[in-house]
C-alpha positions as CSV (number, residue, x, y, z in Angstrom):
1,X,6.0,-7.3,-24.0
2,X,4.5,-4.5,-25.9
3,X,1.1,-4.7,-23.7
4,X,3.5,-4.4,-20.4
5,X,5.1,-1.0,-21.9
6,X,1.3,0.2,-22.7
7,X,0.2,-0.2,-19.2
8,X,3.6,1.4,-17.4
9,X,2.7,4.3,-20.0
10,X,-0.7,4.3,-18.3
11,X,0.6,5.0,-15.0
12,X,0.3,8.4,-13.7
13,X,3.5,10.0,-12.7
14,X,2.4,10.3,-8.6
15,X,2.3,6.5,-9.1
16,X,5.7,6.3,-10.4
17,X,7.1,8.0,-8.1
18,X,5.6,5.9,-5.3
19,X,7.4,3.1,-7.1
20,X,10.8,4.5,-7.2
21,X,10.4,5.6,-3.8
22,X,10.2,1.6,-2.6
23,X,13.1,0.9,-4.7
24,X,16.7,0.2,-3.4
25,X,18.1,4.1,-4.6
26,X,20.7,1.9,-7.3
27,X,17.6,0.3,-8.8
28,X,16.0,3.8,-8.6
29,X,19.2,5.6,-10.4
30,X,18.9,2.7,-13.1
31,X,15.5,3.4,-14.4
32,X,16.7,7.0,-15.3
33,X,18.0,5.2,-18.6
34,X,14.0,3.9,-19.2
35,X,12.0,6.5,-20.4
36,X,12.1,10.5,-20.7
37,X,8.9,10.2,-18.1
38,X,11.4,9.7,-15.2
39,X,12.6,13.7,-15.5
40,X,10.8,13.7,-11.9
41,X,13.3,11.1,-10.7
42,X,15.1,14.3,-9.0
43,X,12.3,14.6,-6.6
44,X,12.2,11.1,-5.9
45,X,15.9,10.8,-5.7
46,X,16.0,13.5,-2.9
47,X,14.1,11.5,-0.4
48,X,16.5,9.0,-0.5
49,X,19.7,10.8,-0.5
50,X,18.4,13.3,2.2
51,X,18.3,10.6,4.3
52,X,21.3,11.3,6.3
53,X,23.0,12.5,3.6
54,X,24.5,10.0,2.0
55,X,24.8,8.0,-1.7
56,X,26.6,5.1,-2.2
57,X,26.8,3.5,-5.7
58,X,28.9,0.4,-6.3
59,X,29.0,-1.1,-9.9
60,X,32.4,-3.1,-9.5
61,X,32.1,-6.9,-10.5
62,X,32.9,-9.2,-7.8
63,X,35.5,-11.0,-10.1
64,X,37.9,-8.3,-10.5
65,X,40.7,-9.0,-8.9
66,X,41.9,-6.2,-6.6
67,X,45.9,-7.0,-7.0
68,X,46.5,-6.8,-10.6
69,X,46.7,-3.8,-13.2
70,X,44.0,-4.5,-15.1
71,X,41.2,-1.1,-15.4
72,X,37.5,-1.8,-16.2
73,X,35.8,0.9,-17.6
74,X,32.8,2.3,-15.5
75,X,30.2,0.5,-15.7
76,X,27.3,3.8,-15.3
77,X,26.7,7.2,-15.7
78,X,25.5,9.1,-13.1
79,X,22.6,11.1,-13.8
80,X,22.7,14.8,-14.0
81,X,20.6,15.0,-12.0
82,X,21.9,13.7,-9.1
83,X,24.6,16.7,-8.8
84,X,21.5,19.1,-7.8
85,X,21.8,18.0,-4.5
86,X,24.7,19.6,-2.7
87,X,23.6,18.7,0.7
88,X,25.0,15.3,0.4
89,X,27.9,14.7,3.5
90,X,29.2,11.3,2.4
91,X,29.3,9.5,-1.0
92,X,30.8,6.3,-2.8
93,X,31.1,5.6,-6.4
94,X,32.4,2.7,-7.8
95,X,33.1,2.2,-11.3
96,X,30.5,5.3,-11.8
97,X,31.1,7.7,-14.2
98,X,30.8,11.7,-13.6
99,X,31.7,14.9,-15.3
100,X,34.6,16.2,-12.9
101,X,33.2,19.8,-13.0
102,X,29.7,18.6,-11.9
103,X,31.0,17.5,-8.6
104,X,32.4,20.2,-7.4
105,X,28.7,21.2,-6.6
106,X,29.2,18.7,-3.2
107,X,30.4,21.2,-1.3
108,X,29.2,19.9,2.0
109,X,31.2,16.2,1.5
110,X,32.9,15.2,4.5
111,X,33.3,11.8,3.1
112,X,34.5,10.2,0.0
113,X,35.1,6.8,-1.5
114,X,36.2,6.1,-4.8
115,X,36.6,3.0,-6.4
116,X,37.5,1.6,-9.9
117,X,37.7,5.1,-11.9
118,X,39.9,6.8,-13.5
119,X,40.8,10.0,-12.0
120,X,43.5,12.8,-12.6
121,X,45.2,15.0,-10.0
122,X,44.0,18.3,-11.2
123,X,40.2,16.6,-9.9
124,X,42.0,15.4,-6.3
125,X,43.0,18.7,-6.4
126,X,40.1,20.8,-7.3
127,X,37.9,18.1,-4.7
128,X,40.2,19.0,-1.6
129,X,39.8,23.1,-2.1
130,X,36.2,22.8,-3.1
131,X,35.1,20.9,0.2
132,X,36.3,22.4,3.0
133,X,35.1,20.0,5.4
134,X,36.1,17.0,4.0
135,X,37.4,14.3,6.7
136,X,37.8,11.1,5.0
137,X,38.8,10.5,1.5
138,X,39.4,6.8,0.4
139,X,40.8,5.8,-3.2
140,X,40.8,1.7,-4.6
141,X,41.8,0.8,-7.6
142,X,41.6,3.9,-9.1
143,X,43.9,4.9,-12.4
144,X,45.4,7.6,-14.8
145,X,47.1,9.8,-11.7
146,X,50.3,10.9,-12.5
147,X,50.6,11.3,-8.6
148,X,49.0,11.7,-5.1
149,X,49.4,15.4,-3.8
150,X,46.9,15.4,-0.9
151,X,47.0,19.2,0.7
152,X,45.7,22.1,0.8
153,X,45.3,25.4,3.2
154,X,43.0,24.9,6.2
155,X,42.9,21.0,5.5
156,X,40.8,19.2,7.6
157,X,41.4,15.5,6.4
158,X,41.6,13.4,9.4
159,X,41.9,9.8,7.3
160,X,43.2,8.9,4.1
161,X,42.8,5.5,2.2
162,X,45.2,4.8,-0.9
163,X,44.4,1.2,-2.5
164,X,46.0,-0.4,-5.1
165,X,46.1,2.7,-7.0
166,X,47.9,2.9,-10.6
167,X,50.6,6.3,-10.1
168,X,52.8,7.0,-13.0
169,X,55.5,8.6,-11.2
170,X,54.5,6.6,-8.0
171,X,54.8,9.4,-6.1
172,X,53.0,10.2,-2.6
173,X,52.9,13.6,-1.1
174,X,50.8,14.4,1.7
175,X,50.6,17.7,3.8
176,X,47.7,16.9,6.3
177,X,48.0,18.9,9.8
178,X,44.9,17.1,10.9
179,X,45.7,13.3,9.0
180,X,45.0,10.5,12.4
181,X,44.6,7.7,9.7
182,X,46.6,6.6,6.3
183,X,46.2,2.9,4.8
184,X,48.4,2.4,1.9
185,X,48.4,-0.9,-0.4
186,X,50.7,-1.2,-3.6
187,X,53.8,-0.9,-4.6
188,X,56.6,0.9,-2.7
189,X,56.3,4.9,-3.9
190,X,58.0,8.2,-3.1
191,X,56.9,9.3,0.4
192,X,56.4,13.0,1.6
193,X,54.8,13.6,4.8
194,X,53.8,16.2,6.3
195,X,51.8,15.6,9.2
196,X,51.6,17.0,12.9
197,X,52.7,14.3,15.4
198,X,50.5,14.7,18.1
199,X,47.4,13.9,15.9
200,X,48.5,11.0,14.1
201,X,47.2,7.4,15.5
202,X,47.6,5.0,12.7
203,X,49.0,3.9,10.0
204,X,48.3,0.4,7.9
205,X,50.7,0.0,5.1
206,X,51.1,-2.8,2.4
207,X,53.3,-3.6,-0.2
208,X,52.3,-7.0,-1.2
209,X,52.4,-5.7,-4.9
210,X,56.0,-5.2,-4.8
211,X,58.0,-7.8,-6.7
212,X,61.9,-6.9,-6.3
213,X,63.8,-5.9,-3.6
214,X,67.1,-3.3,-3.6
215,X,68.9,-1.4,-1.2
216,X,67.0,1.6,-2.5
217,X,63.8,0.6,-1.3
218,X,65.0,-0.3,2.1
219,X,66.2,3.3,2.5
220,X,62.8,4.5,1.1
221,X,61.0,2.6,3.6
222,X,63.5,3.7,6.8
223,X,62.4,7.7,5.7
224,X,58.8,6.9,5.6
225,X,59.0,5.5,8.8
226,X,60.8,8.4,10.2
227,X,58.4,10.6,9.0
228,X,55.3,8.8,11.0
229,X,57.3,8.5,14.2
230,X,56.0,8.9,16.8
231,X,52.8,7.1,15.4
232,X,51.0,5.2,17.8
233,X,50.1,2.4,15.9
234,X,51.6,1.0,13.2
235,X,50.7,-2.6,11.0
236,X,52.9,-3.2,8.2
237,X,53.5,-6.6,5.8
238,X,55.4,-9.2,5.7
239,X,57.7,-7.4,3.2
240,X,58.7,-4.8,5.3
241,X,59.6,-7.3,7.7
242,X,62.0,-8.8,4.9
243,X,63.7,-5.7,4.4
């Protein structure tokens, strides 16, 4: 083992870097955690991510079940270095750690993906009025928000994704002039919509997570659906048919 390590010592950087470069980029982002010699990883990391913009990083395990409560802990750290590169347009992270204040450097994002973090509000926030061209924004499984606010002036969002997301006040407001697309799987929250009729298409929404029924909830669900109409298409679960 210790005559493997001498030789990889022996390598010359430009060699290394050829290396990485034929690595899938998650196997290139783990060997940041090797040696100090992979400082350069930031050069080789840009060839990858410039490739149409976009970085996708999923450390979830397979057998975590998506409809429970339980939260993992992130499973990685994402390099520093990584946040250098603000041309990126779309990125993923799940359970992948980052400094919220880092991120905001990703000011050209049009898409986002999160899965299996921990997030606040104040970070949704500061996301939406940091990138102005943000389109898509998808959350699963994500926990610690004491509630979804999704607005902002000059909003471009066009879909949002909300997925079996942990809300302490289980609250849901959304002001999205431009929103075509909202998916919603949990249990039953406080809906406010604001939305512009003409532009919204669809609408997928799931509460397979709710256990009890009351009158309450039926009432809840009969104003949500008032404020999609006129949407043109519309899936919804088997307990909304109950109601």
């Amino acid at each position: 083992m210790a005559d493997n390590l001498d030789m990889f010592r022996k390598l010359s950087e430009h060699l290394i870097l050829i290396i990485i470069s034929f690595l899938p980029f998650k196997e290139a982002v783990r060997t940041s955690v090797l040696s100090k010699r992979w400082r350069f990883m930031d050069c080789a990391l840009q060839q990858i991510q410039n490739y149409q913009g976009r970085l996708g990083l999923d450390f979830s395990d397979p057998t975590w079940a998506e409809d429970n409560l339980d939260n993992h802990a992130a499973l990685f750290d994402l390099p520093l270095n990584v946040f250098g590169h603000i041309v990126l347009e779309s990125i993923k992270l799940f359970s992948c750690n980052f400094r919220n204040s880092d991120f905001m450097n990703f000011t050209a994002l049009k898409q986002v993906s999160f899965g299996w973090l921990e997030l606040s509000l104040s970070f949704i926030k500061a996301l939406l009025r940091n990138c102005p061209l943000l389109e898509s924004l998808s959350l699963k499984k994500c926990w610690n928000l004491d509630h979804l606010e999704i607005s902002g002036p000059n909003l471009r969002l066009k879909c949002f994704v909300a997925d079996n997301c942990s809300l302490i006040s289980n609250e849901i407001v959304i002001e999205a002039p431009n929103l075509r697309f909202f998916k919603y799987s949990g249990t039953i929250p406080h809906f406010e919509f604001e939305i512009h009729p003409a532009h919204m298409e669809e609408a997928v929404l799931s509460f397979g997570m709710e256990l009890d029924y009351d009158e309450s909830i039926g009432y809840d669900l009969y104003k949500l659906l008032l404020q999609l109409y006129p949407i043109k298409v519309l899936t919804i679960c088997s307990f909304m048919l109950q109601v």
